[in-house]
C-alpha positions as CSV (number, residue, x, y, z in Angstrom):
1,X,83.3,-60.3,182.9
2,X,86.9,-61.4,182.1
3,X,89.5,-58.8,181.2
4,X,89.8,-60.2,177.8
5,X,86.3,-59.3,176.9
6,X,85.5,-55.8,175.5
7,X,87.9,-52.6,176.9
8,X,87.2,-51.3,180.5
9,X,86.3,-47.7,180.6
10,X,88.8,-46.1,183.0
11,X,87.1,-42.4,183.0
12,X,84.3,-40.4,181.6
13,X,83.7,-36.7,181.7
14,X,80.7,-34.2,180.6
15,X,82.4,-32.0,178.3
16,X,79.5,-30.5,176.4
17,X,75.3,-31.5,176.5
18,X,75.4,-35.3,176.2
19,X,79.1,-35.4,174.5
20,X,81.6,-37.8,176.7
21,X,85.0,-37.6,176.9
22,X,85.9,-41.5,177.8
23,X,89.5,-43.2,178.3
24,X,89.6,-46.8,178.1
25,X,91.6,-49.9,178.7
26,X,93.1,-50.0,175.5
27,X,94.7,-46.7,175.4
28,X,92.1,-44.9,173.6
29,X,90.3,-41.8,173.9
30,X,87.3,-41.0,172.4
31,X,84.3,-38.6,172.4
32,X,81.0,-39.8,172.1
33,X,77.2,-38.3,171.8
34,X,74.5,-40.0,174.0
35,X,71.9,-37.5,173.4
36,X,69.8,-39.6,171.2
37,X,70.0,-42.7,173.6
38,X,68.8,-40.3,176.5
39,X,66.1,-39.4,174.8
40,X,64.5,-42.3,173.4
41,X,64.3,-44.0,177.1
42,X,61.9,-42.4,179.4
43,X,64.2,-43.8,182.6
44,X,67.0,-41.8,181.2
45,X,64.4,-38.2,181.3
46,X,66.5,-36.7,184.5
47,X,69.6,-36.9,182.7
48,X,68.6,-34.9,180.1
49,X,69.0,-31.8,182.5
50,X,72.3,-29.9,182.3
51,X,73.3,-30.5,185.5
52,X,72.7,-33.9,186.3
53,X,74.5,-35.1,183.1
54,X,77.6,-33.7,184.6
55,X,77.1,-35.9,187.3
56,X,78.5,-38.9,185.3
57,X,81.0,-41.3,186.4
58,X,82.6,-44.5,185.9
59,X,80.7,-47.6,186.8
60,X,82.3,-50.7,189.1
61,X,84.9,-52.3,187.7
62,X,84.6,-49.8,184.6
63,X,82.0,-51.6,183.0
64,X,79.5,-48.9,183.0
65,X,78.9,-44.9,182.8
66,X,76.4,-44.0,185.6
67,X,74.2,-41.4,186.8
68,X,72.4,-42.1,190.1
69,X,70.5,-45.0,189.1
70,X,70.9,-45.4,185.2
71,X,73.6,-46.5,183.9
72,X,75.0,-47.2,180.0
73,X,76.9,-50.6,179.5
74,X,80.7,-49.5,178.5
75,X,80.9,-52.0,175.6
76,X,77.5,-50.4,174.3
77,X,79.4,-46.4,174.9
78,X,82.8,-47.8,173.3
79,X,80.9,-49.2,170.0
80,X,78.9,-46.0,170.0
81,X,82.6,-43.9,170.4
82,X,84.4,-46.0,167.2
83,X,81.1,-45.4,164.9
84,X,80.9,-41.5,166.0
85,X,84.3,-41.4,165.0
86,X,84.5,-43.0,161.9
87,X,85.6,-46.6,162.5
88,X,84.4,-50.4,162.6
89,X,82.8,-50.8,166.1
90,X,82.5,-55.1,167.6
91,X,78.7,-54.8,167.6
92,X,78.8,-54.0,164.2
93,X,81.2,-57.1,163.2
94,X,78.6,-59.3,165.3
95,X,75.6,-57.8,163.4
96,X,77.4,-58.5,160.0
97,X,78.2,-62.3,161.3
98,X,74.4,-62.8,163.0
99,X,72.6,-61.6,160.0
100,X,74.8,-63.6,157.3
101,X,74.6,-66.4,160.1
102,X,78.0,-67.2,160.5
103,X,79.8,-69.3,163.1
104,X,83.6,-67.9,163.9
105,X,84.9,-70.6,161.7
106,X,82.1,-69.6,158.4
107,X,83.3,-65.9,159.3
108,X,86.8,-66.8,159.3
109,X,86.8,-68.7,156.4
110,X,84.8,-66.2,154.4
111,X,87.2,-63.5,155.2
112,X,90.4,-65.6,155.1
113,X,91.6,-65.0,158.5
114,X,92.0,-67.2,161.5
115,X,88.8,-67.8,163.4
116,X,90.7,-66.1,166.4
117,X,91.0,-63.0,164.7
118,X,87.2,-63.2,164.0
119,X,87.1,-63.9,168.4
120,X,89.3,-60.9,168.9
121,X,87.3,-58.6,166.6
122,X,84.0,-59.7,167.9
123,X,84.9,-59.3,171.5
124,X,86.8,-55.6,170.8
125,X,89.8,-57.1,171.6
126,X,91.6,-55.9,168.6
127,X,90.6,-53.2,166.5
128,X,89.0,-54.2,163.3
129,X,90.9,-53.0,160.4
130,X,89.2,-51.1,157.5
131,X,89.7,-53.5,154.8
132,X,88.4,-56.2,157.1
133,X,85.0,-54.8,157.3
134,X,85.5,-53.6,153.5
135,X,86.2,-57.3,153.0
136,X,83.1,-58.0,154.9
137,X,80.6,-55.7,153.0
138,X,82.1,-57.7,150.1
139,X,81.3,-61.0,150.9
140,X,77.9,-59.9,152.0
141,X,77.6,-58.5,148.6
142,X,78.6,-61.1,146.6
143,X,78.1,-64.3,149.1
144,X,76.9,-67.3,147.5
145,X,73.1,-68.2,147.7
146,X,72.0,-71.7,148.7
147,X,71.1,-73.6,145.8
148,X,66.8,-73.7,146.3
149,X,64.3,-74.4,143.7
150,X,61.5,-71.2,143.1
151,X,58.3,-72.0,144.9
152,X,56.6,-71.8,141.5
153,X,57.4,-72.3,138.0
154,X,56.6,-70.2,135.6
155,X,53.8,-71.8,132.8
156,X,54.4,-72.0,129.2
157,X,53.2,-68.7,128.6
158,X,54.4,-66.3,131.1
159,X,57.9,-68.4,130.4
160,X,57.5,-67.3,126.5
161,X,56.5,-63.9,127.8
162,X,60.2,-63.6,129.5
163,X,62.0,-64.8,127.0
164,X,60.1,-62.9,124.1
């Protein structure tokens, strides 16, 4: 994986049970809350004991958190970190574009912003700003809807019945 794609994690710490303390790349450092993750995967049981979750470290090349053999990708930990915390993660920004299906250029257009940005934003590159992702809800909101005709017309009747 390319520098350019999604910040490297450059250190992780237990500093409660299943709370991280993670530095990245980019400068930032934020806390995040795996408990939920290592509990709904039956691989990830052993971590689950005090002890052993201490025993976390960075990956190679800082792409992961580890623990003996399981491991958590570090673009999965760093979306996790900005949604605990309040703010716009890149897996959310590629949900919003996969289930409006957007191409970077429909998403850029539909925001107003260069498809580059929408690049950058998908790939955590940049932070995504909040009126972005306001702008985003909006547009889902209030997208235009292909122009289809209704499987079924109504008949006379239940049409008088509407418009009674």
């Amino acid at each position: 994986m390319s520098d350019y794609f999604f910040p490297k994690l450059k250190s992780v710490e237990a500093i409660s049970a299943y709370r991280l303390r993670t530095a990245w790349s980019t400068g930032e450092v934020l806390e995040v809350d795996v408990e939920d993750v290592l509990r709904s995967v039956p691989a990830f049981a052993p971590i689950l004991d005090p002890k052993e979750f201490g025993r976390v470290h960075v990956g190679e090349w800082g792409n992961s958190i580890e623990w003996f053999e399981e491991e958590l990708g570090a673009d999965n930990v760093y979306a996790w970190a900005k949604e605990q915390s309040g703010e716009v993660s890149h897996q959310m920004f590629d949900e919003w574009m996969h289930r409006n299906e957007l191409s970077l250029a429909t998403a850029a257009e539909a925001l107003g912003i260069s498809r580059r940005m929408v690049s950058y934003y998908r790939t955590a590159h940049k932070a995504i700003p909040r009126a972005i992702w306001l702008a985003c809800l909006g547009w889902e909101a209030t997208r235009p809807l292909p122009r289809t005709l209704p499987p079924s017309l109504p008949t006379a009747r239940q049409y008088a019945a509407l418009h009674a």
